[in-house]
ZAMARGU-4260 file (C-alpha; in steps of 0.2 Angstrom, whole numbers, plus 5000, padded with zeros to 4 digits):
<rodrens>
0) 5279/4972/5082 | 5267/4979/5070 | 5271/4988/5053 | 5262/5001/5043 | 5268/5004/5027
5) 5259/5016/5015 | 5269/5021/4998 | 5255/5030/4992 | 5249/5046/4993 | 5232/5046/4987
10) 5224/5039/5001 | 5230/5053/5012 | 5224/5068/5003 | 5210/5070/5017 | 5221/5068/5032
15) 5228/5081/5045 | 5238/5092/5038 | 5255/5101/5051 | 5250/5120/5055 | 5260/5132/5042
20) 5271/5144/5053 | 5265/5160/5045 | 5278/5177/5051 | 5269/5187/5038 | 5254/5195/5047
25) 5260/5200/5066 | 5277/5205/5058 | 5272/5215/5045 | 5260/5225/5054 | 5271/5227/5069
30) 5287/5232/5057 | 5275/5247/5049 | 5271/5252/5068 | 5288/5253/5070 | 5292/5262/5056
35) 5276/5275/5056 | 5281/5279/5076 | 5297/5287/5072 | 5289/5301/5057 | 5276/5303/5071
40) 5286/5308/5085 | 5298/5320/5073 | 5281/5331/5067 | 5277/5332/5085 | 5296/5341/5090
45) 5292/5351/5076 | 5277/5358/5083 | 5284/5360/5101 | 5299/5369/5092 | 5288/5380/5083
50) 5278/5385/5099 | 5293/5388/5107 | 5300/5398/5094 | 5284/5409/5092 | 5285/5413/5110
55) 5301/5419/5108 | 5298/5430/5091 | 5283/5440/5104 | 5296/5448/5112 | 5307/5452/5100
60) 5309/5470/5104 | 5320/5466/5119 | 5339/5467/5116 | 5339/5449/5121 | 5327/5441/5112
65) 5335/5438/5096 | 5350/5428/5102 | 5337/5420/5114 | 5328/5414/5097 | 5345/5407/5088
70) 5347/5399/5102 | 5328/5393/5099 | 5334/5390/5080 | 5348/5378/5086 | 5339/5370/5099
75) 5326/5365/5085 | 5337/5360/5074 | 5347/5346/5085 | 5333/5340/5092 | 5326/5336/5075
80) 5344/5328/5069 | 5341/5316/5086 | 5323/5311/5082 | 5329/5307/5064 | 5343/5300/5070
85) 5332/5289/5083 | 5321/5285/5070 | 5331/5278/5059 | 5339/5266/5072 | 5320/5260/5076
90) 5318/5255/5057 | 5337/5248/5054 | 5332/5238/5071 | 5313/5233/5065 | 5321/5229/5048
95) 5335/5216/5055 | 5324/5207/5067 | 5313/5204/5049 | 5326/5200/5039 | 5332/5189/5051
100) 5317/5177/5053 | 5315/5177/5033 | 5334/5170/5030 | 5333/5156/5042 | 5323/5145/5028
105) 5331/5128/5034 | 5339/5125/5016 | 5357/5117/5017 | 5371/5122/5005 | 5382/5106/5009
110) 5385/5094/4997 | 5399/5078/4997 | 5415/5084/4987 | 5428/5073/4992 | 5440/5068/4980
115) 5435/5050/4973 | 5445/5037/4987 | 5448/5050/4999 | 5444/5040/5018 | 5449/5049/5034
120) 5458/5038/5047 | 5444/5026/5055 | 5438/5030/5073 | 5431/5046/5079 | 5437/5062/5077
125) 5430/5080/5083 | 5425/5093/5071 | 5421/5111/5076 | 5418/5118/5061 | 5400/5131/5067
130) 5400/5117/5082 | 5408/5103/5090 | 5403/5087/5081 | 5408/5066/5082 | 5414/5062/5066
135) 5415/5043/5066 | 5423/5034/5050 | 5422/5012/5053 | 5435/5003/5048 | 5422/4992/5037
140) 5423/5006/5022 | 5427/4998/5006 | 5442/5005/4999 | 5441/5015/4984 | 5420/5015/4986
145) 5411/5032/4992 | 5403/5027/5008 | 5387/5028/5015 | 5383/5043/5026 | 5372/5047/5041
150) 5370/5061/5050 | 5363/5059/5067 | 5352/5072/5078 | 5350/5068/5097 | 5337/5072/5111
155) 5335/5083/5123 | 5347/5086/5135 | 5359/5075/5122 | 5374/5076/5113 | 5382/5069/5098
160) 5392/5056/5107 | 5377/5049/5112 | 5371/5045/5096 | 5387/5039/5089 | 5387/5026/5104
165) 5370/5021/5098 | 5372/5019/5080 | 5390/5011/5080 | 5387/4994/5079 | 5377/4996/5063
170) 5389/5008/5056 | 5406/4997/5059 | 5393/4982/5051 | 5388/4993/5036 | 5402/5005/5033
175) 5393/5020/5038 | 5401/5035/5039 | 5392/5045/5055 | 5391/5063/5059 | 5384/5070/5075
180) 5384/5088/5082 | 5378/5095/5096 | 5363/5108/5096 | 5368/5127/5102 | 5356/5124/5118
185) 5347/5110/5127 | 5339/5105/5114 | 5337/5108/5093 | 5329/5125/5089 | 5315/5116/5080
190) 5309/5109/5097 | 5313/5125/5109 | 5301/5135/5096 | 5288/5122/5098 | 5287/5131/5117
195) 5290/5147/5113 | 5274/5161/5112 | 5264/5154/5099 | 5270/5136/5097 | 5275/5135/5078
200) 5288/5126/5075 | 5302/5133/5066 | 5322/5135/5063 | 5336/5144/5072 | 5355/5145/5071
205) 5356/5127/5071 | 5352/5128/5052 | 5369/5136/5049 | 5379/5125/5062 | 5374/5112/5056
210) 5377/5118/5034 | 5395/5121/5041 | 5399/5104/5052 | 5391/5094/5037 | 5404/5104/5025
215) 5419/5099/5034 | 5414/5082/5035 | 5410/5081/5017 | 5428/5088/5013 | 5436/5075/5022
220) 5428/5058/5018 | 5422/5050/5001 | 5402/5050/5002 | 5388/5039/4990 | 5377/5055/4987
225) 5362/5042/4985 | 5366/5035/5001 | 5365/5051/5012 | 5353/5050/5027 | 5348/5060/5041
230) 5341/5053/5059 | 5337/5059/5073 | 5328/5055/5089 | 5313/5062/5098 | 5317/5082/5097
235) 5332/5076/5085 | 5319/5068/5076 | 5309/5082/5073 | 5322/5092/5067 | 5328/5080/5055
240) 5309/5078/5049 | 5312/5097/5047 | 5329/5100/5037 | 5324/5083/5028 | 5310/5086/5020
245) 5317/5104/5016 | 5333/5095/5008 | 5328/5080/4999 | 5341/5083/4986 | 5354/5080/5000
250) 5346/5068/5010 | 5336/5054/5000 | 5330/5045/5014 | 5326/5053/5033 | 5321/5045/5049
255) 5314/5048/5064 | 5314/5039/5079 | 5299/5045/5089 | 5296/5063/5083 | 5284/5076/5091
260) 5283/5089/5077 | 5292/5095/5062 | 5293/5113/5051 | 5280/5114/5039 | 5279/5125/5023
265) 5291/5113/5012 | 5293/5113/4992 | 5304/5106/4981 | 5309/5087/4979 | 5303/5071/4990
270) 5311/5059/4997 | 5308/5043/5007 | 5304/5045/5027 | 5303/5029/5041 | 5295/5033/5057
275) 5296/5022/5071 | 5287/5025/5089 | 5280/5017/5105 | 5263/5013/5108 | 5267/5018/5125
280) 5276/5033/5123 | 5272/5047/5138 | 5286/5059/5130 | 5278/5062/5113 | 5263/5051/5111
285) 5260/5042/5093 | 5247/5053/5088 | 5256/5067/5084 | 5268/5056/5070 | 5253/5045/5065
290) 5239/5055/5063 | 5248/5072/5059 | 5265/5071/5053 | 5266/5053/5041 | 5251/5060/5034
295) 5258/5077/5030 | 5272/5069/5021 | 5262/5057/5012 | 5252/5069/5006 | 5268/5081/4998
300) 5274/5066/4989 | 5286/5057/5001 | 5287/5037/5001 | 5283/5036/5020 | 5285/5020/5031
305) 5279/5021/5049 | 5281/5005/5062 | 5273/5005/5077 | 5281/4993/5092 | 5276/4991/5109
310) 5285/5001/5118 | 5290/5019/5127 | 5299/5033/5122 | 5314/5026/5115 | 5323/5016/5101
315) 5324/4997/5104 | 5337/4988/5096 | 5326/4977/5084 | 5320/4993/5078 | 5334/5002/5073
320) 5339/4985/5064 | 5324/4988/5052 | 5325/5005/5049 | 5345/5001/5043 | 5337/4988/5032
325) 5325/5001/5025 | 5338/5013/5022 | 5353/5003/5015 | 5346/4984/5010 | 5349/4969/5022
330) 5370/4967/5029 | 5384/4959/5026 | 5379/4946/5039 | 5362/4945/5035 | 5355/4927/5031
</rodrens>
């Protein structure tokens, strides 16, 4: 196994840097179509209405033609209150679909609030709170001590039980507390985006999900706030790369097992990061954490660790060993 770890972020001022996601341009030029269309098509009703009623007026000598041009009159006026009307259903429509893409920042309002002793009965219980989650509290926790907390992303075609399953061992050695939803579709908006038309990442209604699941947890157990972590793996990974980086004032630490993008376009505080990923991987090859991602990171500020093994897309036991001892310090049991 071989480790690179690089707590400095001078040497990585040149390295490759993850493509903003910009909405501004294409949006904005699109909204103002939108909203330009509408005043268009209302000056050309008037001048149909107006022809119309001028044809009318020319035969106004007939005992006819002035109740012909009321008519006209009325005609004009509704169709005018159903273009404006129209219209303004455009811009209302252009104008959510804007606001909409701007409010999905990734940001997290959660934080721990527990009462100081407050631990929920050990084993696993489901939440449902924006989702269906594994909330899974080790019997290990000391009593009266906030506990460690990890919250835990899955692959594609995953769910959150498979996580737990992976990580329990660990947490019933350490006394960590896990949490670990399900995404809303196959996989984690982050990584569905990442296919989508023009290949940015970026965040969907996981965000909020997820803000609500992580407030119920927090509500019911005691949690370290310096000891609150987020993990995922391959497309978890990348959207706890994401919401990590974004709330480093929740999560200290973040790691990704075997990441294949993340949301650029972060600010605010840094944090620590550990990447781990096969040599070998076919899924999401190393080059994308470790000549694109890692540096990225280390560039913003962020403490980042990356350890390389030989190996495929996946997360081997030994592994997952070092990246608890990175977080957390060596066991219990640990010689």
């Amino acid at each position: 196994m071989r480790t690179e770890i690089d707590r400095t972020a001078s040497s990585a001022r040149g390295a490759a840097s993850v493509p903003a996601r910009t909405i501004a341009s294409d949006t904005v030029r699109k909204e103002w179509r939108m909203r330009l269309a509408p005043e268009r098509t209302i000056q050309a009703a008037d001048r149909s209405a107006d022809a119309a009623a001028s044809q009318l007026s020319g035969c106004a000598g007939q005992d006819d033609t002035q109740g012909r041009y009321q008519r006209s009159l009325r005609g004009r006026r509704m169709t005018r209150l159903r273009v404006v009307a129209m219209a303004f259903a455009i811009v209302a429509a252009a104008w959510a679909q804007t606001s909409a893409a701007k409010e999905v920042s990734g940001a997290l309002s959660a934080r721990p609030l527990a009462p100081a002793g407050a631990i929920a009965v050990a084993g696993k219980h489901r939440l449902r709170a924006g989702t269906t989650a594994v909330l899974y509290v080790p019997a290990a926790i000391a009593a009266g001590a906030p506990a460690p907390f990890l919250l835990l992303l899955h692959g594609a075609g995953g769910k959150g039980e498979d996580m737990i399953r992976l990580f329990k061992e660990q947490a019933d050695r350490r006394g960590i507390v896990l949490l670990a939803p399900d995404s809303a579709d196959r996989s984690w908006d982050v990584a569905l985006s990442m296919s989508g038309n023009d290949g940015a990442p970026s965040f969907g209604r996981d965000v909020k999900r997820i803000d609500a699941i992580l407030q119920e947890a927090f509500a019911r157990v005691d949690v370290d706030p310096q000891r609150v972590a987020v993990a995922g793996f391959s497309d978890g990974a990348s959207t706890a790369l994401s919401i990590g980086a974004r709330n480093a004032a929740l999560f200290p630490a973040t790691l990704a097992f075997s990441a294949g993008g993340m949301v650029a376009d972060w600010n605010g505080p840094t944090g620590r990061v550990f990447f781990s990923h096969g040599a070998k991987d076919r899924v999401l090859p190393i080059a994308i954490a470790r000549d694109s991602l890692a540096p990225a990171l280390r560039a913003s500020g962020f403490a980042v660790t990356f350890v390389t093994f030989d190996g495929g897309h996946s997360l081997p036991a030994p592994v997952l060993e070092q990246a608890m001892v990175w977080w957390l310090g060596p066991g219990p049991d640990s010689p």
